[in-house]
Structure formats: structure tokens, C-alpha cells
C-alpha positions as CSV (number, residue, x, y, z in Angstrom):
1,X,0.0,0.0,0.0
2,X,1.3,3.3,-0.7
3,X,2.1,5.3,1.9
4,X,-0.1,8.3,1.0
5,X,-1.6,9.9,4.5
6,X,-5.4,11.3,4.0
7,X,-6.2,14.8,4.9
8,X,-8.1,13.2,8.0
9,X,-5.1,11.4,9.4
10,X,-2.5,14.4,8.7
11,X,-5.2,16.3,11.0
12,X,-5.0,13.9,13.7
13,X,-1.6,13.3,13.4
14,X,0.0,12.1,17.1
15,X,-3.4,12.0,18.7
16,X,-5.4,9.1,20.0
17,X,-8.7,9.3,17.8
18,X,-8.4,8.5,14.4
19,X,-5.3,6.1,14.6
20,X,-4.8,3.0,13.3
21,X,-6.3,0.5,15.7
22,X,-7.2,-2.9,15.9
23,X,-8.9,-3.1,19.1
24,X,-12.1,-5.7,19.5
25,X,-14.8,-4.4,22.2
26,X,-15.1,-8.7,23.2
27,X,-17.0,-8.6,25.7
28,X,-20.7,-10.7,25.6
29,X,-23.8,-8.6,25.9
30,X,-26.0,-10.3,28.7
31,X,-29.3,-9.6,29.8
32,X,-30.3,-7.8,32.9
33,X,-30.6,-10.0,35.9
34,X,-34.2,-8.7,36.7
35,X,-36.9,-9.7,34.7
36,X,-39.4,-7.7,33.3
37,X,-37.3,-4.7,33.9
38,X,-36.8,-2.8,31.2
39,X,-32.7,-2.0,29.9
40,X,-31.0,1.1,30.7
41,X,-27.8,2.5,31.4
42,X,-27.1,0.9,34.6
43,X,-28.3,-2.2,33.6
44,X,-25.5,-1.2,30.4
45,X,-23.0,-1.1,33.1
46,X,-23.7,-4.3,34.8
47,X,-23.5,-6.2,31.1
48,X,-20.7,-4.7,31.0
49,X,-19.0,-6.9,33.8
50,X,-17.7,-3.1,35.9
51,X,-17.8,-3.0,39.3
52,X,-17.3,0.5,39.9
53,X,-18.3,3.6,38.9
54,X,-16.5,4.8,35.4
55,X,-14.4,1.3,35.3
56,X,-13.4,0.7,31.9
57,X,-14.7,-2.7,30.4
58,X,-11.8,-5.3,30.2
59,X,-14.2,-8.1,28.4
60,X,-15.3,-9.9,31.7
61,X,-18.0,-12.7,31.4
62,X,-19.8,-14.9,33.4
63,X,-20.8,-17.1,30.1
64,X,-19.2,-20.6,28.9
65,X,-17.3,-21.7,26.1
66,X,-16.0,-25.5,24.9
67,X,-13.0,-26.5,26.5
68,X,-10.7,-25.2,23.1
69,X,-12.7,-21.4,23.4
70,X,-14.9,-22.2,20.3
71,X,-18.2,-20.8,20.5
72,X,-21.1,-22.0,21.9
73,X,-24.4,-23.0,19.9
74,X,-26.7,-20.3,19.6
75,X,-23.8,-17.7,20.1
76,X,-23.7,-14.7,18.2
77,X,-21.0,-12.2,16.4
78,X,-21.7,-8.7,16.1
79,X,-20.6,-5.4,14.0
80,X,-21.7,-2.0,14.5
81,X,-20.7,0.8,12.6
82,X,-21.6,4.6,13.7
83,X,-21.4,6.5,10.6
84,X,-21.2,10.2,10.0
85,X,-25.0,9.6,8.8
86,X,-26.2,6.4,9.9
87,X,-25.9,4.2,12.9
88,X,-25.9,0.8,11.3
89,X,-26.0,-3.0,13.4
90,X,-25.5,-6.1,12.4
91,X,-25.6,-9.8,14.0
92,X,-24.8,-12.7,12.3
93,X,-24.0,-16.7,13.7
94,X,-21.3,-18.8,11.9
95,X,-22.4,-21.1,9.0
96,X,-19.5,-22.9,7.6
97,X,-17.2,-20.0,6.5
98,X,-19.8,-17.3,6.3
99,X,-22.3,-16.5,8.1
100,X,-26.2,-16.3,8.6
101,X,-27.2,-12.6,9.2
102,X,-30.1,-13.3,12.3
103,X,-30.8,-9.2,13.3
104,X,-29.5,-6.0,11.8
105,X,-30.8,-2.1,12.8
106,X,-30.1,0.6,10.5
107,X,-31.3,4.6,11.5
108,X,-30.3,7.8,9.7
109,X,-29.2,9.7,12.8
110,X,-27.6,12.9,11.6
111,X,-24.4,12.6,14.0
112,X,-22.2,14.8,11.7
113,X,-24.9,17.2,11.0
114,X,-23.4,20.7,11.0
115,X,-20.0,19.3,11.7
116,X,-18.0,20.9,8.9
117,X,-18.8,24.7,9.8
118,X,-18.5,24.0,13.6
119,X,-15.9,21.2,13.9
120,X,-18.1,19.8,17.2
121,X,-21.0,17.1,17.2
122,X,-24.0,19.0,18.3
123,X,-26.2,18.0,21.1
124,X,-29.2,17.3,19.4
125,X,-27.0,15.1,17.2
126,X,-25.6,13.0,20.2
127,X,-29.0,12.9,21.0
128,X,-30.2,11.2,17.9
129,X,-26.7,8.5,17.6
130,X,-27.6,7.9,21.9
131,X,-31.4,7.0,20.9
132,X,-30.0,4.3,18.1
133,X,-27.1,2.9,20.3
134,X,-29.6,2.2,23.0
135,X,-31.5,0.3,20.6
136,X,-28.7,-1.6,19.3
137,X,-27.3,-2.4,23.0
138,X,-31.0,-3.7,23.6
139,X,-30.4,-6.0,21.1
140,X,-27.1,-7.1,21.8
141,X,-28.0,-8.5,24.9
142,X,-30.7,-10.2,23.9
143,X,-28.7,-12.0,20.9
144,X,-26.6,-14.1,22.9
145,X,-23.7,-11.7,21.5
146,X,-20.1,-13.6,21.7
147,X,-17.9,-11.3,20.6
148,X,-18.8,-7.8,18.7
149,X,-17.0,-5.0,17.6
150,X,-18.2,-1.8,17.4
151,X,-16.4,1.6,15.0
152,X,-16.8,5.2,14.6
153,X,-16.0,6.6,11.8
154,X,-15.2,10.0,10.3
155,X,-17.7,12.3,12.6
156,X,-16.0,11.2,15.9
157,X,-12.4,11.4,13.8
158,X,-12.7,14.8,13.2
159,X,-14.7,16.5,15.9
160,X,-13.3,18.2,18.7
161,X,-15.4,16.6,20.9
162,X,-15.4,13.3,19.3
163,X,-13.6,11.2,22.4
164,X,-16.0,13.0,24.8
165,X,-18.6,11.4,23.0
166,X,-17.6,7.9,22.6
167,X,-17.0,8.0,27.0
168,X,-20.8,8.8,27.1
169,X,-21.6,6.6,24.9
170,X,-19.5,3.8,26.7
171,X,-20.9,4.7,30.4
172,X,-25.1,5.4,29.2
173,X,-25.5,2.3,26.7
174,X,-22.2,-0.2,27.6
175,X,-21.2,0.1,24.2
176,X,-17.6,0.5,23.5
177,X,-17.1,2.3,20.1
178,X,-13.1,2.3,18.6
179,X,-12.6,5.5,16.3
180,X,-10.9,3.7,13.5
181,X,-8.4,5.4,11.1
182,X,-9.6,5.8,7.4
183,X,-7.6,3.2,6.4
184,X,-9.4,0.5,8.5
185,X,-12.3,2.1,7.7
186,X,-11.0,0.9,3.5
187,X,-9.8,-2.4,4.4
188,X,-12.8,-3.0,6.6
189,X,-14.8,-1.9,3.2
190,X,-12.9,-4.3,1.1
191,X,-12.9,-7.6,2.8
192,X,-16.9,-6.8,3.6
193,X,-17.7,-6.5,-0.4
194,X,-15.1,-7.8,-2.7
195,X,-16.7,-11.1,-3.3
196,X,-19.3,-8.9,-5.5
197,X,-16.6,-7.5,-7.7
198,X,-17.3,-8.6,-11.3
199,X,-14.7,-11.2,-12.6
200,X,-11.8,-10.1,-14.5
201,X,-8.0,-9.8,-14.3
202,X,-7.6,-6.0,-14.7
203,X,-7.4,-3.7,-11.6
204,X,-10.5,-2.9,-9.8
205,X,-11.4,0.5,-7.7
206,X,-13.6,0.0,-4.7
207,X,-15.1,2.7,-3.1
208,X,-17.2,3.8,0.0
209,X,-19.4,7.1,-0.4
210,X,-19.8,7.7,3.3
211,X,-21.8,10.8,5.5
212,X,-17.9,12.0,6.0
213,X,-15.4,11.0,3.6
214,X,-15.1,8.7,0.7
215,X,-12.4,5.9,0.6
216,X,-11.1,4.7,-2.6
217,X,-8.8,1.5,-3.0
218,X,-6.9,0.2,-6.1
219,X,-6.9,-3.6,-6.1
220,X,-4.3,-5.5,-7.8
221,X,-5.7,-7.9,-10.4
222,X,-6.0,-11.0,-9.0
223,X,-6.6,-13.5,-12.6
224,X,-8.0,-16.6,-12.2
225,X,-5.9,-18.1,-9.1
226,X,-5.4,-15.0,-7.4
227,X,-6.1,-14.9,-3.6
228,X,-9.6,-14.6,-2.2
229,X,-8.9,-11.1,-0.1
230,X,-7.2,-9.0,-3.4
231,X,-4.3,-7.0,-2.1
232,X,-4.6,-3.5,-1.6
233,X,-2.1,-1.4,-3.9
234,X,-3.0,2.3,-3.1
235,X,-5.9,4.2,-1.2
236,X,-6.9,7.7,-0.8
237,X,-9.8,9.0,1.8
238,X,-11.0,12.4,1.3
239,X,-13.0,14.5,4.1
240,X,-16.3,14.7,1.7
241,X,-19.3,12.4,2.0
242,X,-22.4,13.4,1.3
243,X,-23.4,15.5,5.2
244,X,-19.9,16.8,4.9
245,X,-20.1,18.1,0.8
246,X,-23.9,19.3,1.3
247,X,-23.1,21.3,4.8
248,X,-20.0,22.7,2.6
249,X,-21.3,23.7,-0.5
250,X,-24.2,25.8,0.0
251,X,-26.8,26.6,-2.0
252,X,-27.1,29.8,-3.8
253,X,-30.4,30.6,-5.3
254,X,-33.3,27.9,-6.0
255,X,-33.7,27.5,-9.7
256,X,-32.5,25.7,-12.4
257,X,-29.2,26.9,-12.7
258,X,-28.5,27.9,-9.2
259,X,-29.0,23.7,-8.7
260,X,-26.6,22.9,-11.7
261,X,-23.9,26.0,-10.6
262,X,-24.2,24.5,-7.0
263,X,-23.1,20.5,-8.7
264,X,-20.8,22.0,-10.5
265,X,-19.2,23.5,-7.3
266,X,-19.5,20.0,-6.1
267,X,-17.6,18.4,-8.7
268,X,-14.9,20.5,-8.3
269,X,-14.3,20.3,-4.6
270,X,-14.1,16.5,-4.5
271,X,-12.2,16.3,-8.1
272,X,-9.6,18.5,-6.3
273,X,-9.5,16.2,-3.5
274,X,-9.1,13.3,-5.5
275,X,-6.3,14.3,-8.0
276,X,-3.4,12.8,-6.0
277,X,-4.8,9.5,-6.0
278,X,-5.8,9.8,-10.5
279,X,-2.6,11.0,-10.9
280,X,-1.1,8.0,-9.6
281,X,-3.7,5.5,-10.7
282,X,-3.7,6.7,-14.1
283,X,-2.0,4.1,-15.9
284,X,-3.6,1.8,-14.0
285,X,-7.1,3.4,-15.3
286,X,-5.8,3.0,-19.0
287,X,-6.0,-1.0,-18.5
288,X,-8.1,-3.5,-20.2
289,X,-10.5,-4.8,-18.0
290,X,-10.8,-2.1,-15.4
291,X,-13.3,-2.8,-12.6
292,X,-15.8,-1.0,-10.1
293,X,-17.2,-1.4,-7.4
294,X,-19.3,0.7,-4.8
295,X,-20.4,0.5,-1.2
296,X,-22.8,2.9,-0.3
297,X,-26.4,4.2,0.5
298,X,-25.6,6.7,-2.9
299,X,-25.1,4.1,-5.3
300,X,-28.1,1.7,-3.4
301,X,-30.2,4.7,-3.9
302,X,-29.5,5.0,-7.7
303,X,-29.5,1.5,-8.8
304,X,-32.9,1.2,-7.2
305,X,-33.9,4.2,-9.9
306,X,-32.4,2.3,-12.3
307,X,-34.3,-0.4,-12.0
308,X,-37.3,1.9,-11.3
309,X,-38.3,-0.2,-7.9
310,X,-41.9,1.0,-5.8
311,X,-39.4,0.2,-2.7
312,X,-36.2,-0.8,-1.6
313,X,-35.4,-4.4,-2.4
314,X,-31.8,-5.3,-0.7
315,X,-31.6,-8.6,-3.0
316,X,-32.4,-6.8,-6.0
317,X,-29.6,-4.3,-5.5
318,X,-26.5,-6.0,-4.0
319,X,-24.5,-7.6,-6.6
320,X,-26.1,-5.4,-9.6
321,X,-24.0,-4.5,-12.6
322,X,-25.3,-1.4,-13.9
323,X,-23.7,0.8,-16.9
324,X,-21.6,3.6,-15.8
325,X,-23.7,6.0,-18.5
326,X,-27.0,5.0,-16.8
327,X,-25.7,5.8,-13.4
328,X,-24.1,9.6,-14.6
329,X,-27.4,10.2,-16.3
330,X,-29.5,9.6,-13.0
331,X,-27.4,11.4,-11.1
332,X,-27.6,14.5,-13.7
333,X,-30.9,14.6,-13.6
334,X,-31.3,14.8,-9.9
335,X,-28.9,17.3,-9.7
336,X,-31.1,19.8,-11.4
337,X,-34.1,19.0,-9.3
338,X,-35.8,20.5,-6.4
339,X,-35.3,19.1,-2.8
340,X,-39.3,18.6,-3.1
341,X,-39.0,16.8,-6.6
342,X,-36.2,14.2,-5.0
343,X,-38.1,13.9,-2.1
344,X,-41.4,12.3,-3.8
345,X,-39.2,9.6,-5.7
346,X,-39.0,5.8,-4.7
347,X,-36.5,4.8,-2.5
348,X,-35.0,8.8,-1.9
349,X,-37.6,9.8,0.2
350,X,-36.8,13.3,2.5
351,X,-34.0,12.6,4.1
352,X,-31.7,11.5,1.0
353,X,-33.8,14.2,-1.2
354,X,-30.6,16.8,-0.4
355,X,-27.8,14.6,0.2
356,X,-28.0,12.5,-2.7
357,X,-26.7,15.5,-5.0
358,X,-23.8,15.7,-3.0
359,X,-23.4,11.4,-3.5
360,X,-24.1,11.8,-7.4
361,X,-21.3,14.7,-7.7
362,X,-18.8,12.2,-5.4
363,X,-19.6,9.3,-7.8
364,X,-19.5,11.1,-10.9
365,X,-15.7,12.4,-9.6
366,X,-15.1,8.7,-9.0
367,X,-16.1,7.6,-12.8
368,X,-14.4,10.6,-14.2
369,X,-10.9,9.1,-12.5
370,X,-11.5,5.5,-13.1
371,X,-13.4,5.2,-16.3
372,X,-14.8,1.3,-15.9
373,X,-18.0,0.8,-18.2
374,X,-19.9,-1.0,-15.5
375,X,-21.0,-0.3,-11.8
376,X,-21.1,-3.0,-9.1
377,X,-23.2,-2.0,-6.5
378,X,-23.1,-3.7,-3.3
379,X,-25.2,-2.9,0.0
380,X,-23.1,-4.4,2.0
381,X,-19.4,-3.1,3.9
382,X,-17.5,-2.0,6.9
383,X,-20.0,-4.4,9.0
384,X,-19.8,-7.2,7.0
385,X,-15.7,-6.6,6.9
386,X,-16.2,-6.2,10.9
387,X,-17.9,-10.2,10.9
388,X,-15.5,-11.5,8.3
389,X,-12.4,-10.4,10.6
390,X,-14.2,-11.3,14.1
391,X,-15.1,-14.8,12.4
392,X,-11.3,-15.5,10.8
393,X,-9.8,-13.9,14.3
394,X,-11.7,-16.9,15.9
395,X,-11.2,-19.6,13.5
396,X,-7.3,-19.0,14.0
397,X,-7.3,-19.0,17.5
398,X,-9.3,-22.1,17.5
399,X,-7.0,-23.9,15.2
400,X,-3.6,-22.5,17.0
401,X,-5.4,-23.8,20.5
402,X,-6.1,-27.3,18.6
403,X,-2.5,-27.6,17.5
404,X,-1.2,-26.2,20.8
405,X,-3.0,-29.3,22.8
406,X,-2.0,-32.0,20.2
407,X,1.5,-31.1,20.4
408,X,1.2,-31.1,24.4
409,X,-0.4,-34.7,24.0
410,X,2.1,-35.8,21.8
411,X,4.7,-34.9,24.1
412,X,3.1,-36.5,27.1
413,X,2.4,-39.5,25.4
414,X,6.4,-40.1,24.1
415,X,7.0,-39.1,28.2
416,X,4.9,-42.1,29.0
417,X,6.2,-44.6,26.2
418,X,9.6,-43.8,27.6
């Protein structure tokens, strides 16, 4: 990987949030001890396993394993990701080497709302994130949770009071949320979504169109034996998603060409952005075979209008192949409409109808630097990368433990035949 640091890291350079970090919240979400009552934060405390007031969680449990740590039946892995727009929850069991999703939550909570003029998460935006982490702590102790890991992303990276919040968050809902730099945030994006990438043995681009930046990865090709993770090559993460673009560029006007000046403004910002990384992917680009793939609710959103659905459908979307022309001309066409228009089409609704502009003028940069004639679009990403790693983390130890006793019992057994 090249060793290019994104304008998010540079900022945060020698400071705790928004390193690179590999840290696993592990501990198990249990029920309350007292039925019928209902969760809160104390009862978020106790699952936690503290004894005292403010006592960080060390991943103390009271629940069983098999004798070589494996998990239990029943037993449950879990990825949460706290985006700069959504608050997202997934929890999946094992099933051979994937796994079986068995709950998921997903709420539009605004965190970074305002962010990029103040540089602080508001209070009503806390507010909102604390509602949907209370949710999701509800349901991780009633899932039988095992092990779960649970990241913030590029709203906690960059606000002041980022760290302040993740401490609430920790001591009102037990949830213990690991800032993670922008380039875990990529790999995490990778391993969750490159099984949809469309066979071939050029290089592919896969990117993440987030609330707060947008991560962008240059896989080597891989050709027909290549490994099943591709390896990463280069990445770049830029500070505009689609809260941080819109709250940015402001509007000027409300007609026509006040909507199509305001794009173009758009455009502009985020091409700037990303002209270090095309520069040094541009040979690359000039390949036969080049490939693409997104991860994002912007490219969800517009494949859904390309296939003109009533509704969302996740199985008609994830794993699409759409033509790059078909996705530019959608997201022309909603750059020149009103907020009201956007808002009364399927599967936009009002709160994409204003920050899908800002996700069309991000992917449109995206296509203008890597100029693939097809679109994979994938709802799926940073939590399923979470599960993947949790569930390989696991399977290592458990075969390390296996050969660790074998060779102990081999040993004891030459002692005795001696």
C-alpha cells in the first residue's frame, strides 16, 4: 500500500482518535438479571461486567465456552458501525465459512450534522446517535452476543469533541465504540464487499461514499488463481461524503441553474480532493478490464432508480452490474431537481432528497478518475468486513489452541512410552 496519509489522518496526526487501531470491544452482551425490567444505562453497566463507577470494560464474562474457546451453539458475532449519517447494526452466527445474518438495525441519525462549519457534534445530534445505540445495546444482549466490535467513523475522527462522546456513549449504553483510522475504515470496506466484484483480471477500484469522507482502493488484479482477499495497492480518503459536501457547499439561489452552478461546485471540490490518488492510478485506469465497485447508500439509492423499484429491495440491488452511462445520467438529472422533486421519488424519500446531490457529484468524480464501463453495487461493507475479521480472528485461535493441545499430547504421550 502506498504510503499516502489522507487529509483526516494528517489532522490527527499524534493524537489518539483516528489512529490506526485494531482493538475488538469482546466482551458478551448479557441480559439484565431482573426480569421484566426494562434495559437502561445501569443495567448497560452491569453487562458490561464493571464494578465501579467509570471502570473501563476489560471483556469480563460470566458465560461458557467448549473447552478449546470455540463458540457455543446459539452464540452470536456482532458489527456496529456509527457513521457520519447512519448508525448501522449487524448480528450474524457462523455457518461454515460465512455467516447467517439473524438481526441487523439501520437509523439515519444525523451525527455529523453541521459538523464541517462547527468542527463539534452537536447535542441534538448526540441525542439522535444515543437513541439508536440504545437500541442496538437492547439488542445485543438479547442476541446471545459472543464477541462484537463496534467503530466510529469519520464524525468522531474529526470533531473536537469526538472522544467525549464515545465515553458517554460507553458509560449510558455499555457500548464501547473504537474511532478507526480511514484506512481501516477501507480495508474494513474491502474484505466486507469484494466477493461482489465482477470477474476479471484488470485492476478494480472500490469505493465507500460515506456521511464524511469517501475511501477509494486500487486492487491488484488477482486473474483466475489469485487470492480470495485481493491485495490492496494504493488508497486515498478524502474528508467529503455526502453530510460533509452538502453542509459545505451551500446553496445559492433555487432555480435551475442555481442547482446545476451548485453541482458544478460539487464536482470541483471533491475532483480537487481526489487528483493525487488519479494522478497516480492513471495508468492503471488505461487498463483493459478495469473494474468497479461501490459501497454505499448513494449508489443503493440510484440503482434502485435504475431499476425503477416501488421500494427498496436489498436482493435486487446487492450484486447489480449497472452501466456507468446509466448511473451519470440519474445522477444528472437529480442534480437539477428540487429538494421537493427528489423527495417524492422511490427509495429517496426526505432525508436522502438533499444529500443524494452531494453522492451523485462524489460518484461522478469517481467515474471521471477510473473510467470502468460497469458499476457493481453492493449494500453491504465495513459491517460485514467487521464479521468477516471477528469470524477469521476466531477460527485462528481455535485452530492454534487445537494444535497447541495435540502437540502437548504428543509430548506426554512419548514421556509415557519412555
Amino acid at each position: 500500500m502506498a504510503e499516502n496519509i489522507p487529509p483526516d489522518a494528517q489532522k490527527s496526526a499524534g493524537k489518539k482518535r483516528g489512529g490506526k487501531s485494531g482493538k475488538v470491544a469482546d466482551f458478551r452482551y448479557k441480559r439484565s438479571h431482573q426480569p421484566g425490567k426494562r434495559s437502561g444505562p445501569n443495567s448497560a453497566k452491569k453487562a458490561r461486567g464493571g464494578s465501579k463507577q467509570g471502570e473501563p470494560n476489560h471483556g469480563q464474562s460470566a458465560q461458557k465456552t467448549t473447552p478449546m474457546g470455540a463458540p457455543r451453539k446459539g452464540e452470536a458475532y456482532a458489527a456496529l458501525d456509527l457513521g457520519t449519517n447512519n448508525c448501522r447494526l449487524l448480528i450474524a452466527r457462523p455457518s461454515g465459512k460465512d455467516f447467517t445474518v439473524i438481526d441487523a438495525f439501520s437509523r439515519v441519525v444525523k451525527l455529523g450534522e453541521d459538523l464541517a462549519t462547527t468542527g463539534r457534534l452537536s447535542d441534538e445530534a448526540m441525542d439522535r446517535a444515543l437513541g439508536a445505540l440504545m437500541i442496538c445495546a437492547d439488542k445485543l444482549r438479547r442476541r446471545n452476543v459472543r464477541l462484537a466490535r463496534s467503530v466510529a467513523t469519520e464524525a468522531c475522527r474529526r470533531a473536537a469533541n469526538g472522544p467525549a462522546f464515545i465515553e458517554r456513549v460507553r458509560q449510558e449504553t455499555g457500548i464501547v465504540l473504537d474511532i478507526i483510522s480511514a484506512e481501516e475504515e477501507a480495508r474494513l470496506a474491502v474484505l466486507g464487499c469484494h466477493i461482489l466484484l465482477e470477474h476479471g483480471e484488470g485492476p478494480a477500484v472500490i469505493f465507500d461514499i460515506g456521511g464524511g469522507s469517501t475511501e477509494l482502493v486500487l486492487l491488484e488484479p488477482t486473474g483466475k488463481n489469485g487470492p480470495r482477499v485481493p491485495r490492496i495497492i494504493d488508497w486515498q480518503s478524502v474528508p467529503w461524503g455526502v453530510v460533509s459536501l452538502t453542509d459545505t457547499v451551500k446553496r445559492e439561489g433555487t432555480g435551475r441553474e442555481a442547482r446545476l452552478a451548485r453541482y458544478a461546485r460539487m464536482r470541483q471540490v471533491v475532483s480537487d480532493s481526489f487528483a493525487p490518488f488519479a494522478e497516480r492510478i492513471a495508468d492503471a485506469a488505461k487498463s483493459n478490464d478495469i473494474r468497479l465497485l461501490g459501497t454505499s447508500g448513494t449508489v443503493t439509492t440510484l440503482a434502485s432508480l435504475h431499476l425503477e423499484l416501488p421500494h427498496y429491495d436489498r436482493k435486487a440491488v446487492d450484486g447489480l452490474i449497472v452501466p456507468s452511462r446509466a448511473m451519470r445520467r440519474i445522477s444528472t438529472d437529480l442534480s437539477v431537481m428540487s429538494p421537493d422533486e427528489r423527495s417524492t421519488l422511490p427509495c429517496i424519500g426526505q432525508d436522502r432528497a438533499d444529500l443524494v446531490v452531494a453522492g451523485c457529484a462524489i460518484l461522478e468524480s469517481i467515474l471521471d478518475l477510473w473510467p470502468a464501463e460497469k458499476l457493481g453495487v453492493a449494500d453491504r461493507g465495513i459491517r460485514e468486513g467487521i464479521l468477516r475479521s471477528l469470524m477469521a480472528a476466531e477460527r485462528q485461535s481455535e485452530r492454534s489452541l487445537k494444535a497447541l493441545h495435540e502437540t502437548r499430547s504428543g509430548g506426554n504421550e512419548a514421556k509415557e512410552g519412555g
